[in-house]
N, C-alpha and C positions, 0 to 999 in steps of 0.2 A: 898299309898293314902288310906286313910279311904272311905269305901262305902256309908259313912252318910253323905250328904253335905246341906247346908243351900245354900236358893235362894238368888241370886245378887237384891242387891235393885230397887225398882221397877223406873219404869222410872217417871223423874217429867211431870206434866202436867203442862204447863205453864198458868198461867192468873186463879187456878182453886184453891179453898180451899181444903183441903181435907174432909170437907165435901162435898161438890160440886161433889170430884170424887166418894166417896163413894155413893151421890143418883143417879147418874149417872150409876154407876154400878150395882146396884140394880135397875132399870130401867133397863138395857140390859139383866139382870140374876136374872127374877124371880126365883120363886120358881116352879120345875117341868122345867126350861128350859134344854135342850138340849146344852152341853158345849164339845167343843174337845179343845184339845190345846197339849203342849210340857212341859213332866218334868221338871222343873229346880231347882228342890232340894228336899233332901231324907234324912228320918231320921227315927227311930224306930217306929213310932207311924202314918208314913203315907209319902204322895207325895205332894209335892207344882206344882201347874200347871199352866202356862201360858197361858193365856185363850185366845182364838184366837178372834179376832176382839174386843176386850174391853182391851184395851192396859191398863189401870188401874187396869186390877183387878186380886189379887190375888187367888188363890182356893186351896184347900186342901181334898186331898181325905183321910181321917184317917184308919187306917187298919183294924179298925172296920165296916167299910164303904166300902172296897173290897170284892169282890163275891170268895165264898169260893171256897179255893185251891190256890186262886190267890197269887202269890208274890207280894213285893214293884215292880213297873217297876223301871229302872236302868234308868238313867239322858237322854234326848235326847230323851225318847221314846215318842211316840205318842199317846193321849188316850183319850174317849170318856166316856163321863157320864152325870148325872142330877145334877141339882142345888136341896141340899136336906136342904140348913140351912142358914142363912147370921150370921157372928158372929161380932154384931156390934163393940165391945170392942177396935178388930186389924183389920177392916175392910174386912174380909174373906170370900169369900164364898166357903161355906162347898157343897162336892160334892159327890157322889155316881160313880165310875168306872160301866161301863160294862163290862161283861165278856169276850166281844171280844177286850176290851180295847185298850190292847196290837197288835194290829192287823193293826195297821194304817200303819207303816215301818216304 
């Protein structure tokens, strides 16, 4: 199995456009908020994270955006960071890892 995996599409919201979801989500994740959630997909350039309580929305912490030293976390892991960017293009939000990231179990 390759160690780089793309995230499972995200879940539909029913009744909701996807703009609808996207002001929605930026509404729950401004910028400077406080974001944990679960890996769910890895690939050279950074972490896709499932964002806890904002069931829409997707995050990406790029590895330019990990605290030095740090590795990619590996799928399942648990991790804490800031909302540092929203990429309105694919509907993103761009995130910053803490160093203790990795530390949740």
């Amino acid at each position: 199995m390759d160690e780089y995996t793309w995230p499972t599409r995200r879940p539909n919201v029913p009744a909701q456009s996807p703009q609808e979801v996207w002001t929605a989500t930026l509404a729950a994740l401004p910028l400077g908020a406080s974001v944990s959630g679960e890996v769910i997909g890895r690939q050279p350039f950074g972490v896709f994270i499932r964002v806890d309580g904002v069931l829409s929305a997707m995050a990406l912490a790029e590895i330019i955006a990990l605290p030095d030293g740090m590795g990619l976390p590996v799928l399942g892991t648990r991790v804490r960071g800031e909302v540092i960017g929203h990429a309105e293009h694919n509907h993103q939000v761009r995130v910053r890892l803490h160093e203790s990231g990795t530390s949740l179990g």
